[in-house]
FIVO-986571 format. One record per residue (C-alpha): residue in three letters; x, y, z. Coordinates in steps of 0.5 Angstrom, whole numbers, padded with zeros to 4 digits, always signed. Example, Ala and Ser with C-alpha at 12.3 -4.5 7.8 and 13.67 -1.06 7.14 Angstrom:
# FIVO-986571
ALA+0025-0009+0016
SER+0027-0002+0014
***
This chain:
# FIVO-986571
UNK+0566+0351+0129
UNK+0565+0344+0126
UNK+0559+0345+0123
UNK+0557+0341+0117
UNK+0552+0340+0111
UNK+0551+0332+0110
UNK+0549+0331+0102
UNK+0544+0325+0101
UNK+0540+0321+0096
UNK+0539+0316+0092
UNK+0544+0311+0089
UNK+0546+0314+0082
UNK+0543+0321+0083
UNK+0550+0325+0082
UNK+0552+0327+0089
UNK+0560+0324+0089
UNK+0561+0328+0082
UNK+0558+0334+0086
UNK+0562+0333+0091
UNK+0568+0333+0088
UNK+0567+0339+0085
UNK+0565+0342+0091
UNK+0571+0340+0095
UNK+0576+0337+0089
UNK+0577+0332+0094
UNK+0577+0326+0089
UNK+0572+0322+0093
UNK+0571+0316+0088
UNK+0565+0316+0083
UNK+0562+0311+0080
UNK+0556+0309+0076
UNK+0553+0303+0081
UNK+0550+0303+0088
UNK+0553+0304+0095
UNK+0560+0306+0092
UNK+0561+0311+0097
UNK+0561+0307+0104
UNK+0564+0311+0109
UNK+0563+0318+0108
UNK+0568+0323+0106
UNK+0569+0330+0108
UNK+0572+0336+0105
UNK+0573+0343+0107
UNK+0570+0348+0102
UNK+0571+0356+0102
UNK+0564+0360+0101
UNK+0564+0365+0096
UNK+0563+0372+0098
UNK+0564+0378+0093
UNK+0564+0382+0099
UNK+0571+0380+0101
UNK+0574+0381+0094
UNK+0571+0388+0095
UNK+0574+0388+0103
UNK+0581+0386+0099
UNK+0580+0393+0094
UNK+0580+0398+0098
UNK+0584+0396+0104
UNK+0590+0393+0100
UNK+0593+0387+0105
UNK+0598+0382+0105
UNK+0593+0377+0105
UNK+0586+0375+0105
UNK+0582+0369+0109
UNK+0575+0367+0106
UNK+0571+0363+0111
UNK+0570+0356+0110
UNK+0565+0350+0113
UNK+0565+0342+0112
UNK+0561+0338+0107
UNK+0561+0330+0109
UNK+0559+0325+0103
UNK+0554+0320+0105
UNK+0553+0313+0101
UNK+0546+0313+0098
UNK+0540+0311+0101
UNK+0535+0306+0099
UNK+0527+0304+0100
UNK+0528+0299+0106
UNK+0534+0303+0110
UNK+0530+0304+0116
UNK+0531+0297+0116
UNK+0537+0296+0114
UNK+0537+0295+0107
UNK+0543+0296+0103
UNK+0547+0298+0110
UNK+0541+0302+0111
UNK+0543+0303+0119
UNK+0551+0304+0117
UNK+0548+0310+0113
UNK+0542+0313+0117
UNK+0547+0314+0123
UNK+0552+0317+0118
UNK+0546+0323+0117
UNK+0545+0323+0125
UNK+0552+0326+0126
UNK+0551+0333+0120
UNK+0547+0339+0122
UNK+0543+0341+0116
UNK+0541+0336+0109
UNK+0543+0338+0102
UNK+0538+0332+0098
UNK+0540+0331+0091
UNK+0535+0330+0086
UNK+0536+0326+0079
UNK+0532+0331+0074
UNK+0535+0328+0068
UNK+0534+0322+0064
UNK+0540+0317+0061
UNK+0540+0311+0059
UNK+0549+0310+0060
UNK+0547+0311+0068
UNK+0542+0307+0072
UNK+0537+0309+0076
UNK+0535+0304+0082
UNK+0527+0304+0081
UNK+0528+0304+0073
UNK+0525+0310+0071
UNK+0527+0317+0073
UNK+0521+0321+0078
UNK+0524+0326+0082
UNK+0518+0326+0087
UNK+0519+0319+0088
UNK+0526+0319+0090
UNK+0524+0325+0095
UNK+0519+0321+0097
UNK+0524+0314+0099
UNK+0529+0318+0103
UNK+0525+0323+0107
UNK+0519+0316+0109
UNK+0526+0311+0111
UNK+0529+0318+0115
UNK+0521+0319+0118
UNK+0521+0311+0119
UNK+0528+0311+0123
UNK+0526+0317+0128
UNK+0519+0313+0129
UNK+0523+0307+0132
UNK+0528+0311+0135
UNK+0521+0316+0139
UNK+0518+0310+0140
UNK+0524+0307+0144
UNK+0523+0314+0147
UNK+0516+0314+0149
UNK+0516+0307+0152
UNK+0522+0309+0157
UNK+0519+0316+0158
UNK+0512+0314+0160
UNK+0514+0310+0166
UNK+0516+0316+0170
UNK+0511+0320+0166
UNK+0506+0316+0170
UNK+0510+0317+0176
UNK+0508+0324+0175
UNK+0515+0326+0174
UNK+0514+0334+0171
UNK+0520+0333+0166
UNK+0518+0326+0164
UNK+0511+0329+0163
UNK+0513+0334+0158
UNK+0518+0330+0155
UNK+0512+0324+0153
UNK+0507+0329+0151
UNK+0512+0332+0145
UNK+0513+0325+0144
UNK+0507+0323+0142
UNK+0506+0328+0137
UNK+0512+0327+0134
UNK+0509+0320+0133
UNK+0503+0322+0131
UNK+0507+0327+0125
UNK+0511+0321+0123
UNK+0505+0315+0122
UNK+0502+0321+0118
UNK+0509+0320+0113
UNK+0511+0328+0116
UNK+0518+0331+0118
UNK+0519+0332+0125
UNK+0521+0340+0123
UNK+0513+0340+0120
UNK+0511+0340+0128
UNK+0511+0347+0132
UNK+0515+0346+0138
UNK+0517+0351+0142
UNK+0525+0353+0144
UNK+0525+0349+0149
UNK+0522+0344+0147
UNK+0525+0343+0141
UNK+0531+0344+0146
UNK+0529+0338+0150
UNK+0529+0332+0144
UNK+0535+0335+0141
UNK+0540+0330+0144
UNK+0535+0325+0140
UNK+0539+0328+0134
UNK+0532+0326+0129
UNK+0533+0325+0122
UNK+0528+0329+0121
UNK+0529+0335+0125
UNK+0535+0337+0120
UNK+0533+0343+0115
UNK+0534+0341+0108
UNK+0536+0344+0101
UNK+0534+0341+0095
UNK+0539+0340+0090
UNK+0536+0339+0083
UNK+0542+0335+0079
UNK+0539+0337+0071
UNK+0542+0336+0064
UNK+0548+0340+0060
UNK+0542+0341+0056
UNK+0537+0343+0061
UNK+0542+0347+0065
UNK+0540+0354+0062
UNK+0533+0351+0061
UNK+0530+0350+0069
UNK+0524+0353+0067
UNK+0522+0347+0061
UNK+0524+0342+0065
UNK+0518+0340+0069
UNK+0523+0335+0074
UNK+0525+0341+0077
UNK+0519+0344+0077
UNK+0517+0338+0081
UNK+0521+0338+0086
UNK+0521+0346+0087
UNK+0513+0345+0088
UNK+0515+0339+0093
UNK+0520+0345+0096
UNK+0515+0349+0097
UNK+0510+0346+0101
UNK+0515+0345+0107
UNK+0519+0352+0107
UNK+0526+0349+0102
UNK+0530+0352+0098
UNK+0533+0349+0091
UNK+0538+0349+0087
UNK+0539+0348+0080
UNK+0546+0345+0078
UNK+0549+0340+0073
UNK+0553+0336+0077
UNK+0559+0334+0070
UNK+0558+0341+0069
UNK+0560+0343+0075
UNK+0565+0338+0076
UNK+0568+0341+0069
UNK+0569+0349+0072
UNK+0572+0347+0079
UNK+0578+0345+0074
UNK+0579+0352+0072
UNK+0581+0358+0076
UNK+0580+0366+0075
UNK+0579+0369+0068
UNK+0579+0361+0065
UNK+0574+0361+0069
UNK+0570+0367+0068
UNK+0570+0366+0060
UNK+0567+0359+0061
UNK+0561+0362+0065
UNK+0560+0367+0061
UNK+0560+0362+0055
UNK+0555+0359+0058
UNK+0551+0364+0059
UNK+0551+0365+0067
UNK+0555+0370+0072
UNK+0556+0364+0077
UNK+0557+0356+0079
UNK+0552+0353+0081
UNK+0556+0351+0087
UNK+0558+0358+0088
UNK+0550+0358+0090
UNK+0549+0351+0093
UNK+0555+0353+0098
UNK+0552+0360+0100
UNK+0545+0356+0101
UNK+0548+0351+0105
UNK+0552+0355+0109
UNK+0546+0359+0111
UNK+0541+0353+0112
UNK+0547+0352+0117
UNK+0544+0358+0121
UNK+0551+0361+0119
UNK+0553+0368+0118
UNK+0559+0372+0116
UNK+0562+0379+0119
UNK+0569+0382+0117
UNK+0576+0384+0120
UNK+0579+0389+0115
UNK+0587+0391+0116
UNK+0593+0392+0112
UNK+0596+0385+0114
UNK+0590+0381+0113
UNK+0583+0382+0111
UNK+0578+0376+0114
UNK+0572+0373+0114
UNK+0569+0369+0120
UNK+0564+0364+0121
UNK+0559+0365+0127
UNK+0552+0362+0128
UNK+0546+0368+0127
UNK+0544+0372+0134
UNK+0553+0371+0136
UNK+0553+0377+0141
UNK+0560+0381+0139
UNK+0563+0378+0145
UNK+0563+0372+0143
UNK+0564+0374+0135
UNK+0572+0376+0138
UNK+0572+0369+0142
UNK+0571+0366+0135
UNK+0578+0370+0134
UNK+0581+0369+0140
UNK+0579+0366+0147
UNK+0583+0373+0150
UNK+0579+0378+0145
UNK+0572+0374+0149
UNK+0575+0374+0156
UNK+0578+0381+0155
UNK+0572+0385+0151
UNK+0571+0393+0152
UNK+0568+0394+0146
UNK+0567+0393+0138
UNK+0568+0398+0133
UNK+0562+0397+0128
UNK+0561+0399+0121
UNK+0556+0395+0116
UNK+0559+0393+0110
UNK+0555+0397+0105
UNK+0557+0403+0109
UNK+0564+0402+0108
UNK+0564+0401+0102
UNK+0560+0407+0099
UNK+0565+0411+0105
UNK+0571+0408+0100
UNK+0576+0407+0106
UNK+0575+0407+0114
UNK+0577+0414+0116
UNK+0572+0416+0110
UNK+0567+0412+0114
UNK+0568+0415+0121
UNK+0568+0421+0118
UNK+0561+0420+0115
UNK+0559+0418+0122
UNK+0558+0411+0120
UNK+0563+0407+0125
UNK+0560+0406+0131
UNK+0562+0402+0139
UNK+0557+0397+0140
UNK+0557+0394+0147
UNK+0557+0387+0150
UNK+0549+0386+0148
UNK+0551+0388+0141
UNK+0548+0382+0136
UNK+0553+0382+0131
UNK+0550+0382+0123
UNK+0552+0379+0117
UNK+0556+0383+0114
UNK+0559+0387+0119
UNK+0567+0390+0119
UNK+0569+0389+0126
UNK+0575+0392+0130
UNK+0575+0389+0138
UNK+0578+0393+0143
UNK+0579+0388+0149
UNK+0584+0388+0155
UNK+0586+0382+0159
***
């Protein structure tokens, strides 16, 4: 499942160094603009306290996390739409992931240049979201006049077409995001290939000091950006990205120990991994054996016929039926046999939409 979360921003924001902690990728990080051109890619494991516990009580030979991709896109600048600073080269980077984790600079240092020569987080949202909202207005207004031709044929399709058009247009000249129009499934199906910038969901990154790290809530940046946030239904996550670069170095109780220095139970890449997984629309289920216990990747509303094909092809073509228990169930159980005894594993058929957070065994014939 290559589905992945494109980090973007402005020029010197920090979104390299928080992609090198992310991933350990060693993609290069400098301190002047464009110094990431073509975007780099890594594979990045989700932190689930669940599969530790999983791995507790059934003791296999190994455990498998899940994982998904994180790209690194080159900074975005005012003008990009029209390509400003390799602005085309960039935009169509953003065209190919699937949601849009923007860091925000929320800290001031007079070592590492700001592109505007100030730092004002709501400024900085307000270039990037407005060059993404310019770029998808040309792209529906080539659209609109392709699409209006056969509309006034009275093509049935071309009709509906042309009228969500339009107020996509309408939304874009007011400098709102083309997911702040209520569209219908099926609408939204229908410009779906048109691969809007705009229709991407977005988690804000707030990229604070060491200082104001344990302090958010004294920095009136972040607040601005979680006021920004609010009004569009988004996430943010506060994170010190050389901090963060400073802990994926370090492994188990090294790990640990710094943490609780620190004073916080966990990364902020930990946090910023399971947001962007989520804003994804992914979803996590389980298989727990004595050879392996494993998380799997699936999209929300996975049916379990299609949560077995993620295993194996066979598993979907032959599937009889799922045995199911919830997490919380087993764990409280203390082991499967315990949970059957309680009633707490049952079989699901064909229709069963698979949670988050399932223990799964299938039963299939092929």
């Amino acid at each position: 499942m290559a589905l992945t979360t494109g980090i973007v921003g402005l020029p010197n924001v920090g979104k390299s160094t928080l992609f090198n902690a992310i991933t350990q990728a060693g993609a290069e990080s400098a301190n002047y603009p464009f110094c990431t051109i073509d975007p780099n890619v890594g594979i990045v494991e989700v932190p689930d306290y669940r599969l530790q516990k999983l791995t507790e009580l059934v003791s296999p030979k190994k455990t498998v996390p899940t994982a998904f991709e994180f790209t690194d896109i080159a900074g975005i600048v005012e003008g990009a739409s029209k390509g400003e600073g390799l602005g085309n080269k960039f935009l169509s980077h953003i065209r190919q992931v699937d949601a849009i984790s923007h860091v925000v600079r929320c800290f001031d240092d007079e070592n590492i240049t700001h592109v505007a020569g100030k730092v004002n987080p709501l400024h900085d949202i307000e270039v990037i979201n407005l060059e993404l909202i310019l770029a998808d207005l040309e792209s529906v207004e080539k659209r609109i006049d392709r699409v209006g031709k056969m509309a006034k044929q009275k093509d049935k399709e071309a009709v509906a077409e042309h009228e969500i058009l339009v107020k996509l247009r309408e939304a874009f000249e007011n400098e709102m995001p083309a997911r702040s129009v209520e569209l219908t499934d099926e609408q939204k199906k229908i410009v779906h290939g048109m691969h809007l910038l705009t229709m991407k969901p977005v988690l804000y990154v707030a990229n604070v000091s060491e200082e104001d790290l344990l302090n958010e809530g004294d920095n009136e940046f972040v607040q601005t950006v979680k006021e920004f946030a609010a009004k569009e239904n988004s996430e943010v996550i506060v994170v010190c990205a050389k901090i963060e670069s400073e802990i994926a170095e370090l492994e188990g109780e090294e790990k640990a120990m710094f943490l609780e220095e620190l004073g916080i139970q966990e990364s902020g890449l930990d946090q910023l991994i399971r947001a962007a997984y989520h804003l994804l629309g992914l979803r996590t289920y389980f298989t727990a054996g004595v050879q392996e216990v494993r998380a799997w990747t699936i999209r929300q509303g996975t049916k379990a016929p299609q949560a077995a094909g993620v295993i194996h092809t066979d598993f979907e073509r032959g599937f009889i039926r799922a045995e199911v228990v919830a997490y919380e169930d087993l764990v409280e159980a203390g082991s499967m046999s315990a949970a059957k005894e309680k009633g707490k594993v049952r079989l699901e058929g064909k229709e069963y939409v698979v949670e988050d957070g399932d223990v799964m065994h299938f039963r299939f014939n092929v």
